[in-house]
N, C-alpha and C positions, 0 to 999 in steps of 0.2 A: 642512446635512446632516451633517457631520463632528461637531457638538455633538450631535447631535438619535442619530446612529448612534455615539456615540463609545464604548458598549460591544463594539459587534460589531469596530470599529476596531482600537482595540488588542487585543480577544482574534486579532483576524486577525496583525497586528505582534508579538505575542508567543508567537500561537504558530509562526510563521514561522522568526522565530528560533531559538525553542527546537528546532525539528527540523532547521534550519542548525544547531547545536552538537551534536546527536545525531546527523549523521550525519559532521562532522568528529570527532567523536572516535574512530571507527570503530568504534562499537559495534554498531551496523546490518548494515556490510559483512562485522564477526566473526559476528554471528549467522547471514549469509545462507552466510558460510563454514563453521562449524562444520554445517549442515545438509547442504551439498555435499559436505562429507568423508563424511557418512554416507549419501547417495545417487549412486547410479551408473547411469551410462545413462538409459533411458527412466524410470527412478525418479525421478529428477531433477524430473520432471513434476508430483510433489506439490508443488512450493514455490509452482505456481498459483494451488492451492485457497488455499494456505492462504495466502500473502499475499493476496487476491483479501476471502477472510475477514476476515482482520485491520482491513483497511482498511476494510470495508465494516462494520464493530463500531464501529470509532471514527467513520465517519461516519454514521451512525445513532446512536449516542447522544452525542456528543460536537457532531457536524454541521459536522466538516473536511471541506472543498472545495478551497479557496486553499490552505491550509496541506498541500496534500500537493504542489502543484510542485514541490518543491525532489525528489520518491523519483521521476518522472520520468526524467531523465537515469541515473541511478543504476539503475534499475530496466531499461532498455535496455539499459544496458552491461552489466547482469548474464545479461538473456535472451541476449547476441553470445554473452556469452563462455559461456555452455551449452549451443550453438548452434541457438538460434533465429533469433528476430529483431528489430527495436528493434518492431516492431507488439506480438510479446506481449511486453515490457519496458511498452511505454502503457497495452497493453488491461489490465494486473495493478492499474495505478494507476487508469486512468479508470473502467474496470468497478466493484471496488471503490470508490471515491469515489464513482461519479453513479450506483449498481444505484439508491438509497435515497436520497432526496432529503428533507432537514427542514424539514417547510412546516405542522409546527403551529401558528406563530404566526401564520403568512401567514393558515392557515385560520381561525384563530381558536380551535382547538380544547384541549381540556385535554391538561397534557402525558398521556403515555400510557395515552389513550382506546384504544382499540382496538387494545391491544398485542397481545393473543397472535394477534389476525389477520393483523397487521402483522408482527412475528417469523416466522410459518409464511410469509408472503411476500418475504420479506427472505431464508430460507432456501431458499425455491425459484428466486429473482432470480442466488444467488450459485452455486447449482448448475447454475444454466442456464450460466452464464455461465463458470464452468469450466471446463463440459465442451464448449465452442464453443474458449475459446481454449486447452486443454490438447489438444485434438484438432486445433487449427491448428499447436500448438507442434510435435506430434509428426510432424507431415506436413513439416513444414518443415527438423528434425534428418533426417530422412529423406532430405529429398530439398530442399538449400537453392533447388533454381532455382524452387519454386514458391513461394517467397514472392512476397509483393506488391511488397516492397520491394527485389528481387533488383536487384545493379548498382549501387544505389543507397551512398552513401558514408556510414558511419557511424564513421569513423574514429578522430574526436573523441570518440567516447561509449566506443570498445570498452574492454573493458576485457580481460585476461589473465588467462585461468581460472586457472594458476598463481597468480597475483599472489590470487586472488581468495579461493579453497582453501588458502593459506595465510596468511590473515589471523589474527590472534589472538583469541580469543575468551573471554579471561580475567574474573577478579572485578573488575576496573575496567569493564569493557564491561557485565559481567552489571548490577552498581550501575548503570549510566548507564539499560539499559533497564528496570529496575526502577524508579528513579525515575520516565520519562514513565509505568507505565505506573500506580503511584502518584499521577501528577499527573492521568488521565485519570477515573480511579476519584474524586481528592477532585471534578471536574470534574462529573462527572456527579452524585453526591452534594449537590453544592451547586446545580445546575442543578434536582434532582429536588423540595429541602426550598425552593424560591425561592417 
């Protein structure tokens, strides 16, 4: 099984890594900060969509599943510390990740058969999905005892909105995520001419 899947293998180990390295360099955490310095309060609620987006782009044409575990924990400790909760910190990752699920080869089908039906559905997936968990986010800043999760210890994951807003977000970070998003683009590229 290992020889037979050994391409999906290591693209899984390598890209695992490579987002292990991008988000120790803190180029992730600069970007989620530099967006926080410009939103305030209830504003704050855009970085849903739009991580919710992101990730649902790159698993839709890229077809990351595994390789997004490591924005998990990360993604939690950033909904505490905006005060949410570790639910939309999961739901920004798992939504994104699993809205779109890549089962053309499963199917059997040519790659991007029935794209632009599939796009209009991938865009109404990610807007659903949004506007459920930006509408949970908001209920819960509001008012924390109705989370699901209330009581509950997330101690280990919080993170300190301070700490988090005042991340750097300079031309070393901006290169790092330029480069993935470089690597994603020749990814797809060579995925599309295979």
């Amino acid at each position: 099984g290992t020889v037979d899947a050994a391409g999906v293998t290591f693209f899984v180990f390598i890209s695992y890594a490579s987002i292990g390295l991008i988000i120790a360099s803190g180029a992730f955490n600069g970007l989620v900060a530099s967006m926080l310095r410009i939103l305030r309060g209830s504003a704050r609620a855009v970085i849903i969509p739009v991580f919710i987006t992101l990730i649902g782009c790159a698993s839709s044409t890229i077809g990351v599943f595994e390789e997004m575990f490591p924005f998990i924990p990360i993604f939690v400790g950033i909904a505490i510390a905006m005060g949410y909760d570790a639910i939309v910190g999961l739901a920004i990752v798992a939504l994104g990740t699993g809205i779109v699920g890549m089962a053309q080869s499963i199917a059997d089908v040519p790659q991007m058969s029935g794209a632009g039906y599939r796009i209009i559905c991938h865009a109404v997936m990610i807007a659903v999905a949004s506007f459920f968990v930006v509408r949970y986010a908001l209920k819960i800043q509001a008012d924390p005892t109705k989370s699901l999760v209330y009581g509950d210890d997330f101690s280990s994951l919080t993170m300190d909105s301070d700490h988090i807003e005042n991340k750097q977000f300079g031309i070393r970070e901006k290169l790092v995520l330029a480069t993935l998003v470089a690597g994603i683009v020749v990814i797809v590229w060579g995925t599309k001419i295979k």
